[in-house]
C-alpha positions in Angstrom: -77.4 35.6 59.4 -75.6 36.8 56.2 -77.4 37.8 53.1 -77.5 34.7 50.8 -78.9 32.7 54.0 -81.1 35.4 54.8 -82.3 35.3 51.0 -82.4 31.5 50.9 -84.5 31.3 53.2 -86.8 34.4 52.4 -87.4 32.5 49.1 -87.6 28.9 50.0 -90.7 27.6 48.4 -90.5 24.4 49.4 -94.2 22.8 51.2 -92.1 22.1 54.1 -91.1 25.7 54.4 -94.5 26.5 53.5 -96.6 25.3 55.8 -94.1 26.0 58.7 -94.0 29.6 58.0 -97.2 29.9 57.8 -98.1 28.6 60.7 -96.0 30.5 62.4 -95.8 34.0 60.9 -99.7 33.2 59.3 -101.9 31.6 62.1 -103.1 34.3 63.9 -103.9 37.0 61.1 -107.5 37.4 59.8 -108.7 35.1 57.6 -112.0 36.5 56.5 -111.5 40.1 56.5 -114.4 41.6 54.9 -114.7 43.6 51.4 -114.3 47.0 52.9 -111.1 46.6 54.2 -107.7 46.6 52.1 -104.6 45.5 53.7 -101.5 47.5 52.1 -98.4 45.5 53.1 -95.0 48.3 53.8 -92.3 46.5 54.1 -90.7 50.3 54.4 -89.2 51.8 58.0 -89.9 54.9 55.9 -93.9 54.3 55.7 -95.9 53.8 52.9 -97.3 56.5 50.7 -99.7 58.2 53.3 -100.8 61.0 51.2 -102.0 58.6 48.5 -103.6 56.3 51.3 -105.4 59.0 52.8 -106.6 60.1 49.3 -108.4 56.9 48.5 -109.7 56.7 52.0 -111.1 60.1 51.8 -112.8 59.2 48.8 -114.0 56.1 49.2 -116.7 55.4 52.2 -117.1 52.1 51.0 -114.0 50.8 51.5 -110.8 51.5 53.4 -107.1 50.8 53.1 -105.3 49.6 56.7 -101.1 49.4 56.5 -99.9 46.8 57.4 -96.5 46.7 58.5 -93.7 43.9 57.8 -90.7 44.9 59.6 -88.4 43.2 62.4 -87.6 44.5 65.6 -84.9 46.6 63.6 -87.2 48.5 61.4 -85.8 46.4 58.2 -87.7 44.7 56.1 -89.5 41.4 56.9 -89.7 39.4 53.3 -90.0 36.2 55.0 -93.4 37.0 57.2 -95.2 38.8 54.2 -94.2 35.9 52.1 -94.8 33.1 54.6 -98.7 34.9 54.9 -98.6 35.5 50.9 -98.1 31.6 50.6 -100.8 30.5 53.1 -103.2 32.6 51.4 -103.6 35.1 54.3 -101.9 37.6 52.6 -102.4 41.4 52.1 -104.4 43.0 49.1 -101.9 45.4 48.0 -98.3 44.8 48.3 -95.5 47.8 48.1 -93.0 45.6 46.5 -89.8 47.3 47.3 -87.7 49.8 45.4 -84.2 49.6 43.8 -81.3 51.0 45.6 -77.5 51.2 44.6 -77.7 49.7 41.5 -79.6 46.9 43.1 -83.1 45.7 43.4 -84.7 45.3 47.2 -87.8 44.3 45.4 -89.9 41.2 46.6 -88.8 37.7 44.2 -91.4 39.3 41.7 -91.3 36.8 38.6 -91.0 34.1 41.1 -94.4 35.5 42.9 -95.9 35.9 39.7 -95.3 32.8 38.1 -96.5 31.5 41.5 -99.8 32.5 41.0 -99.8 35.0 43.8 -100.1 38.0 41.8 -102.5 40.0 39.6 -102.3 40.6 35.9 -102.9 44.3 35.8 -103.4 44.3 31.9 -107.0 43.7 31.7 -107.5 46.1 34.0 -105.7 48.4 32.4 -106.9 47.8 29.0 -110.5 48.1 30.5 -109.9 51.6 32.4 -111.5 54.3 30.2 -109.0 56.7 31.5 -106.0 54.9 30.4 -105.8 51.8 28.4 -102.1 50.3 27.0 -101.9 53.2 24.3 -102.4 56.0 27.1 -99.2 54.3 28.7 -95.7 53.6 27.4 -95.5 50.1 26.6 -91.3 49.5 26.6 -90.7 49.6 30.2 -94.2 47.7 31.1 -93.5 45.1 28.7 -90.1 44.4 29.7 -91.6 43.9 33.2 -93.9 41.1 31.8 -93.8 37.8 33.1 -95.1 35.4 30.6 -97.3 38.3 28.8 -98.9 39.1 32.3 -98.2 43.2 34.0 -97.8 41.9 37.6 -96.4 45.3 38.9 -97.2 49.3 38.6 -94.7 51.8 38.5 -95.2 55.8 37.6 -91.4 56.5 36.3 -88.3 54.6 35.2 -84.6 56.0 33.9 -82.6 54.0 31.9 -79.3 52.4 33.6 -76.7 52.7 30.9 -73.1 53.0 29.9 -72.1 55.1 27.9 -69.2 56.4 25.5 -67.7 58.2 22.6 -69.1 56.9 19.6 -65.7 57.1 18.2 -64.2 54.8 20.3 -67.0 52.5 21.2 -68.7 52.2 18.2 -72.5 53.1 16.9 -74.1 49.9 18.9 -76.6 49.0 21.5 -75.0 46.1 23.2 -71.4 44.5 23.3 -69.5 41.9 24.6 -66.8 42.2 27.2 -64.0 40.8 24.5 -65.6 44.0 22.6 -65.2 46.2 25.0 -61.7 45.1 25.9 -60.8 45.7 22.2 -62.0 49.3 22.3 -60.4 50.2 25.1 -57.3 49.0 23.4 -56.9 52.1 21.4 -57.6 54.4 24.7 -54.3 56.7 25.4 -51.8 54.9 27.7 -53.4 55.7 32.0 -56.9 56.0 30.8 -59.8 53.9 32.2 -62.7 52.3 31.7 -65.1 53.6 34.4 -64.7 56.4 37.2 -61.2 56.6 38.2 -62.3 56.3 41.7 -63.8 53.2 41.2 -62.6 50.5 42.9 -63.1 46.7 42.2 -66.3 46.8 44.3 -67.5 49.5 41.8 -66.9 47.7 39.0 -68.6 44.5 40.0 -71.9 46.1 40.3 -71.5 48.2 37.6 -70.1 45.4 35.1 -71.8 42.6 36.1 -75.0 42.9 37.8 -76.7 43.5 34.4 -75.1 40.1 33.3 -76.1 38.0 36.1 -79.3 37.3 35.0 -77.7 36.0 31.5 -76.4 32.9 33.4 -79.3 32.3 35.2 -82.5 30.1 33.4 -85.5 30.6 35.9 -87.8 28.6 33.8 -85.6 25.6 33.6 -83.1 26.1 36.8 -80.3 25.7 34.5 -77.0 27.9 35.3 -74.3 28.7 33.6 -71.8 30.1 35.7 -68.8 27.8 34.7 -69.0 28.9 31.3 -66.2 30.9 29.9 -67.8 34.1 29.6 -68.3 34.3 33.3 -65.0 33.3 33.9 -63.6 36.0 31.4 -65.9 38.4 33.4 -64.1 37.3 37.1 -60.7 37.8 35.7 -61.9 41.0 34.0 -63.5 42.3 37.6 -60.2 41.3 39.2 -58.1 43.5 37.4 -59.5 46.5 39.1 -57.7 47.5 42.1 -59.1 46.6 45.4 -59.5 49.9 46.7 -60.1 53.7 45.7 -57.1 55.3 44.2 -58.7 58.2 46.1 -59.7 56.2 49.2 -57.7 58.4 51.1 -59.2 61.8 50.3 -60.9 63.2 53.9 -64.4 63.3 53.1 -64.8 67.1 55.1 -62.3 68.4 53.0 -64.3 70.9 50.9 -60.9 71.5 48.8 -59.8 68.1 48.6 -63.2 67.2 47.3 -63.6 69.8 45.1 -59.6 68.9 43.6 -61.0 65.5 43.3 -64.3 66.1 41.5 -62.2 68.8 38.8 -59.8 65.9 38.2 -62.3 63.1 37.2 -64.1 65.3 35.1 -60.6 66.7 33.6 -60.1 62.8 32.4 -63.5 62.3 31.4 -63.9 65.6 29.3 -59.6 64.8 28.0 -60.3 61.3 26.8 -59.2 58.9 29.7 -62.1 57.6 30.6 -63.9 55.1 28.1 -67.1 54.8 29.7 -69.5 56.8 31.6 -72.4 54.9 34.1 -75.5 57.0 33.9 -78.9 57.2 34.4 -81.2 58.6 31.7 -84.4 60.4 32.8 -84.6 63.4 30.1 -84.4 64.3 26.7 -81.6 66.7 27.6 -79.3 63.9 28.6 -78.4 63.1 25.0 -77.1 66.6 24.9 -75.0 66.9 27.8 -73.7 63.4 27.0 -72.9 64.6 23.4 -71.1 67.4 25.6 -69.3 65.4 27.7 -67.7 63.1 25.0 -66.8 65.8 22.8 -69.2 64.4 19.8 -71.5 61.6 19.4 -72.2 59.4 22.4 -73.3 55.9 22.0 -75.1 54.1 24.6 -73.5 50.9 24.0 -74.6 50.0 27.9 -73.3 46.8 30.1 -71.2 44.2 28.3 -73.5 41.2 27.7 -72.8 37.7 26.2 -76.3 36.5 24.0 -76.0 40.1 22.2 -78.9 41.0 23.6 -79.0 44.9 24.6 -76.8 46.1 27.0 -78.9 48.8 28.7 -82.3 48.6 31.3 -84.7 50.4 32.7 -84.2 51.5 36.4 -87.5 51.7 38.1 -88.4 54.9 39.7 -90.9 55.8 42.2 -93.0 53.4 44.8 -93.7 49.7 42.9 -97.4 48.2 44.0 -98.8 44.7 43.0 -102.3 43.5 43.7 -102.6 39.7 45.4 -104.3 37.3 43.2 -106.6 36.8 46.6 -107.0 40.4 47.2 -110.9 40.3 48.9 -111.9 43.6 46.4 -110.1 44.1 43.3 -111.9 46.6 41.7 -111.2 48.4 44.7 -107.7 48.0 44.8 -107.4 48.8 41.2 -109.2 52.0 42.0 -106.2 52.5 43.9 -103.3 51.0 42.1 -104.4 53.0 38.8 -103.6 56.2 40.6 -100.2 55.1 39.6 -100.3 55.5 36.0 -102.3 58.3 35.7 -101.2 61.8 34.1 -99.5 64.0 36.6 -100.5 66.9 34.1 -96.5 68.2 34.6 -93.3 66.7 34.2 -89.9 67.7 36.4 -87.1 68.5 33.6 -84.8 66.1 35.7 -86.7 63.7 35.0 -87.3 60.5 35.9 -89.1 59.3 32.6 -92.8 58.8 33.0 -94.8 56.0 32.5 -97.8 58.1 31.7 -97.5 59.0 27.9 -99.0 62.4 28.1 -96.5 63.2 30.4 -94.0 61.6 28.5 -94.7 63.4 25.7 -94.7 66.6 28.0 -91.3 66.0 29.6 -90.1 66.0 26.0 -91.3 70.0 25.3 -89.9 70.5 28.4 -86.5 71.5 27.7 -85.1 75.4 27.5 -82.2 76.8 26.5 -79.6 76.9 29.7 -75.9 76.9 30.5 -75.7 74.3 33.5 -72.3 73.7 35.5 -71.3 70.0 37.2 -69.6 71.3 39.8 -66.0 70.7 38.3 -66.0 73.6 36.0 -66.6 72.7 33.1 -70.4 74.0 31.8 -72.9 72.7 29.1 -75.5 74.5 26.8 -79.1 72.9 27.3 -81.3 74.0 24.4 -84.1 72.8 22.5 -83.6 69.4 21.2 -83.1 68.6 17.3 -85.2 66.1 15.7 -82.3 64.1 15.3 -81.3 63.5 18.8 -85.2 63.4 19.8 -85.2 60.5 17.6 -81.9 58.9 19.4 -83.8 59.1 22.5 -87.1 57.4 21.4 -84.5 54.8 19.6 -82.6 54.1 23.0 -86.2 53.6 25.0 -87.8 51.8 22.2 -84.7 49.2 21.7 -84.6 48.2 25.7 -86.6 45.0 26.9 -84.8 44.6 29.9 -86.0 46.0 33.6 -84.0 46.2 36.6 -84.5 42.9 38.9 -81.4 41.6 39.3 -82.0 39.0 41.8 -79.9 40.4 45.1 -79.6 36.7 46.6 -78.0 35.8 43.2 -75.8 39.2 43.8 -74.7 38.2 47.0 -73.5 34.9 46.5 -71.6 35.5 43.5 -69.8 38.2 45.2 -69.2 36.2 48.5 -67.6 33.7 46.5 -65.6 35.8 44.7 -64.1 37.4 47.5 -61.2 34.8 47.8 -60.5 34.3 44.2 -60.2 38.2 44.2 -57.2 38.3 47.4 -55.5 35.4 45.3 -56.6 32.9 48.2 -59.0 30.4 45.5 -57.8 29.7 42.4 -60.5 30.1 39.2 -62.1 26.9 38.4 -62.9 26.3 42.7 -64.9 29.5 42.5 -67.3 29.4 39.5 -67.6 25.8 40.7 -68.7 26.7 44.2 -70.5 29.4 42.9 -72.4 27.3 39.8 -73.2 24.8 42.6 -74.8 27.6 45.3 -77.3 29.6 42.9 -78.2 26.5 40.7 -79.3 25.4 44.4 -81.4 28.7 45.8 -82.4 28.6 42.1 -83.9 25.8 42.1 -85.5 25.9 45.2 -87.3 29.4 44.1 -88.1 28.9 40.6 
């Protein structure tokens, strides 16, 4: 089954769908488990977070939390079981919700879930924890995670996805639009680029457009907008990238060839033939080797976006855990859950950026002065951080109300679709038709 099936179904929330999964992939679990048991779904061949699990188990006689696994017979994840058993009302307590990978969410349809019903608001509880409360925590990233004012979902860490460029050429500005950033790159020298020479067209799909999906998709009234000229202006933009690596044919064991490669993308990054840099920023320090990089102010003008809205996100980082709306002992599983937002006491100088805002406010002291290398040979002086570029960095966090859930079914059939108009074998107007017509479907069937 290919992925846009395999999502459509995963999702489909239709009764019919309903009550068949969950009779079949429902009937036989527990209904009337008692208080002192917590079922933790994993939906992870890795496991879920068995140090923390044995922690609370440890310390809590009362009660005890029992994994529950939710894979297929290949050790992937099974979405449509957990869901199917989420929907009957037979579902698990706590749910490990997934975790971003390659630019892309693997999370569970979470505003879908929560608008649904089927999740937990986590503010009150949070607002009601003596330990913590919404001032012990930092608010950007957890309110750009709201759905309709409700905190469905707890995360310790995020880094911001961005991309980034010399002020001088870009501009001083949070967000652009593609025509924008088509203009800039306008006054680049002739043979420079917008992203990573190496990418290819694949590359520059995710990295262009999956921040923009969302903009052409309207959950709460099923409306999509992919026939509109700014999506079209983004296909023909995409296309224009070649189809594969200029450097697809460098041997990957070649320690030389490698290292050739690696000291010729940064020569064009560092010499002004690259426009744009994708990043992810997890540290204080980051606005200085950035400033480095581009040879003067950067600007994170991020991912070109149509409604002017801000161009860059946050990237969560770190395990993401929800509690179900039926979970049999909430205060328990809060007891739990909370663990994720609670000060670590330290902070790792590579970040990633902590929710905790005591160790936020720690990770920001926790810069020293340093000469670090990148490998390529070119090397950058870390030191402590001016007021002025401490300020650019609370400025970039504060300004984001975007997080990082681009919808992967979504993804996937815009870039099946795609395929042919890419290798010239669909013209234009047949694809953003097919395409408008595929997600305003799955859309509407999961909304």
């Amino acid at each position: 089954m290919n992925s846009v099936k395999k999502g459509q179904v995963i999702l489909l929330f239709s009764l019919t769908a309903i009550f068949l999964l969950a009779a079949c992939g429902a009937g036989g679990q527990e209904k009337n488990l008692s208080e002192n048991i917590l079922i933790y779904a994993n939906l992870r061949e890795s496991g879920p977070d068995r140090e923390a699990i044995d922690k609370f188990n440890k310390t809590h006689s009362d009660v005890q939390i029992e994994v529950r696994d939710y894979l297929d017979a290949e050790g992937n994840e099974d979405k449509t079981k957990l869901l199917a058993e989420i929907i009957a009302g037979n579902g698990p307590d706590i749910i490990d919700m997934g975790y971003t990978r390659d630019a892309l969410t693997t999370l569970l349809p979470y505003r879908q879930m929560a608008k649904g019903g089927y999740l937990e608001d986590l503010w009150p509880y949070i607002e009601n924890d003596p330990a913590l409360g919404r001032n012990a925590l930092l608010e950007p990233p957890l309110k750009a995670a709201e759905v309709d004012g409700g905190l469905y979902i707890a995360f310790p860490s995020v880094r911001i996805n961005t991309l980034v460029g010399a002020e001088s050429i870009v501009g001083d500005r949070t967000s652009w639009t593609l025509e924008e950033l088509q203009r800039a790159f306008a006054s680049m020298p002739p043979d420079s680029t917008i992203l990573n020479y190496s990418y290819n067209r694949q590359d520059a799909f995710i990295y262009i457009s999956c921040m923009s999906l969302d903009n052409y998709v309207d959950w709460e009234t099923g409306q999509c907008r992919f026939d509109s000229e700014g999506f079209r202006s983004l296909a023909e933009f995409v296309k224009g990238f070649p189809e594969k690596s200029p450097l697809n044919g460098v041997d990957p064991t070649d320690y030389n060839a490698l290292m050739a490669v690696n000291k010729e993308l940064a020569d064009r990054l560092h010499g002004g033939y690259q426009m744009l840099k994708q990043t992810m920023i997890g540290r204080l320090e980051d606005i200085q080797y950035l400033d480095s990089i581009f040879g003067g102010k950067a600007s994170f003008v991020g991912y070109p976006v149509e409604d002017g809205s801000i161009g860059s996100s946050f990237y969560i980082s770190g395990r993401s855990l929800a509690m179900s709306s039926t979970c049999r002992n909430k205060e328990a599983a809060w007891d739990f859950l909370r663990q994720t937002f609670l000060p670590v006491g330290k902070s790792e100088s590579t970040g990633p950026i902590p929710i905790n805002r005591s160790d936020y406010e720690l990770s920001k002291k926790c810069n020293v002065s340093a000469t670090i290398g990148d490998g390529s040979g070119y090397e950058y002086a870390i030191r402590k951080a001016t007021k002025e570029e401490e300020q650019r960095y609370e400025d970039l966090l504060n300004s984001i109300d975007k997080i990082e859930l681009c919808d992967k079914t979504v993804f996937d059939i815009v870039q099946e679709n795609l395929g042919p108009y890419f290798s010239g074998d669909k013209p234009l107007d047949e694809t953003v038709d097919l395409i408008q017509n595929r997600v305003s479907l799955y859309v509407n069937e999961n909304r």
